[in-house]
N, C-alpha and C positions, 0 to 999 in steps of 0.2 A: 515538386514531388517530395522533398526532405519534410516539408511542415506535413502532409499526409502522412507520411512513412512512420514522423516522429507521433504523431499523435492517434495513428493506428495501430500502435505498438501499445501505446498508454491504453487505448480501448480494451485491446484482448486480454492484456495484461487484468485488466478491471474485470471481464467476462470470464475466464480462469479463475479468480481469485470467488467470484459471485459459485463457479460452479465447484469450492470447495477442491479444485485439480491442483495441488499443491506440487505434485511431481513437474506440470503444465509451466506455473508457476516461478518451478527453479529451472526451466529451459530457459525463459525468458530474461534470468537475472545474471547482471555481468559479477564475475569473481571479487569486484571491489565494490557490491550493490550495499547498500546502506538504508536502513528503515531509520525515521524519527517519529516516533506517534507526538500529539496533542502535547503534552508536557514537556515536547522537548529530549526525550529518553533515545539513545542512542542503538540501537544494538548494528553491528558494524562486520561484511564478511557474507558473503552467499549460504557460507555452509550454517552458521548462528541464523540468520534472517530465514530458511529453509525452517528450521526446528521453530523458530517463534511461529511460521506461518503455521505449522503444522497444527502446534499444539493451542496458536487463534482458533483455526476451523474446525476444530475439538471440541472451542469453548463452546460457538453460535453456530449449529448445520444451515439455521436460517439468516445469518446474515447476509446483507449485500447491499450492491452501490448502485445507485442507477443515477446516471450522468446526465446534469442540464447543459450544461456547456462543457465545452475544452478548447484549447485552443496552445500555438505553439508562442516562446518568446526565447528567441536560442533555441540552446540544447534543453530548456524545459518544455515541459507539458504542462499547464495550467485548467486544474478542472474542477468544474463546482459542480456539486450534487448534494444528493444525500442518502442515508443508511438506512435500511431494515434491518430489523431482526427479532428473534423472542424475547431476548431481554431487551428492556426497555431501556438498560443505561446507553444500549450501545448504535440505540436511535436517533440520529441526529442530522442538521443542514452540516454539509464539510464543505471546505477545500482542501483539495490535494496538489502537491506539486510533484513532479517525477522528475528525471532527464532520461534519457533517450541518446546512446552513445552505439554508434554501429549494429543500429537495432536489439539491442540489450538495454535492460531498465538498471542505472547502477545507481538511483538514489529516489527513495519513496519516503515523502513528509505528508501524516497527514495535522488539519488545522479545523479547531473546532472552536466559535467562543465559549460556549459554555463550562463547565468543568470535568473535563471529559475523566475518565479511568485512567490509570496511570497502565494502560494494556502490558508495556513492554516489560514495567517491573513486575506485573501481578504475574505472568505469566511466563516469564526469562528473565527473571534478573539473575540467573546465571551467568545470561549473555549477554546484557548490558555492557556499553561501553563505558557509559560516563554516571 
């Protein structure tokens, strides 16, 4: 039931995030949730991760992920898809990895090879960690 549990959290989480519900969004994120975009960029803290989502779904109203696989290893979620959106930079095959801790998302990475945007600095390096 845990590998469901844990990767039906990763879903909604994914489908909130598609349908720009950013309040939705920060229900589902534990107080120590952590975002890494492509580059590696930190931003670290529900309440910081909150503001970057906000002011992502600002950037693209038409982005979003639509999922080929997922699947659980641990406390991770492992999921390959890919992105929509208007802008073309922010088009791409991903993976993503999450965890899933007492039905809370407390760490969201995503992985792209090619060279993705530096998302977290263009748009929070306020609240960048690292």
């Amino acid at each position: 039931m845990l590998f469901r549990s844990r990767v039906s959290t990763a879903r909604r989480f994914i489908k909130r995030m598609n349908l720009a519900d950013v309040d939705a969004l920060a229900a589902m994120m534990h107080d120590d949730f952590v975002f890494v975009d492509s580059r590696l960029t930190r931003i670290e803290g529900r309440e910081n991760c909150i503001e970057f989502f906000r002011r992502f779904v600002a950037l693209d109203t038409g982005f979003a992920i639509t999922i080929e696989s997922a699947s659980r290893n641990g406390d991770d979620v492992l999921i390959k898809g890919a992105t929509t959106a208007r802008d073309p930079v922010l088009v791409a095959q991903c993976l993503w990895q999450c965890q899933v801790i007492d039905g809370k998302i407390t760490y969201w990475q995503s992985f792209r090879s090619d060279q993705p945007p530096a998302l977290a600095r263009i748009l929070a390096s306020d609240l960048v960690a690292n």
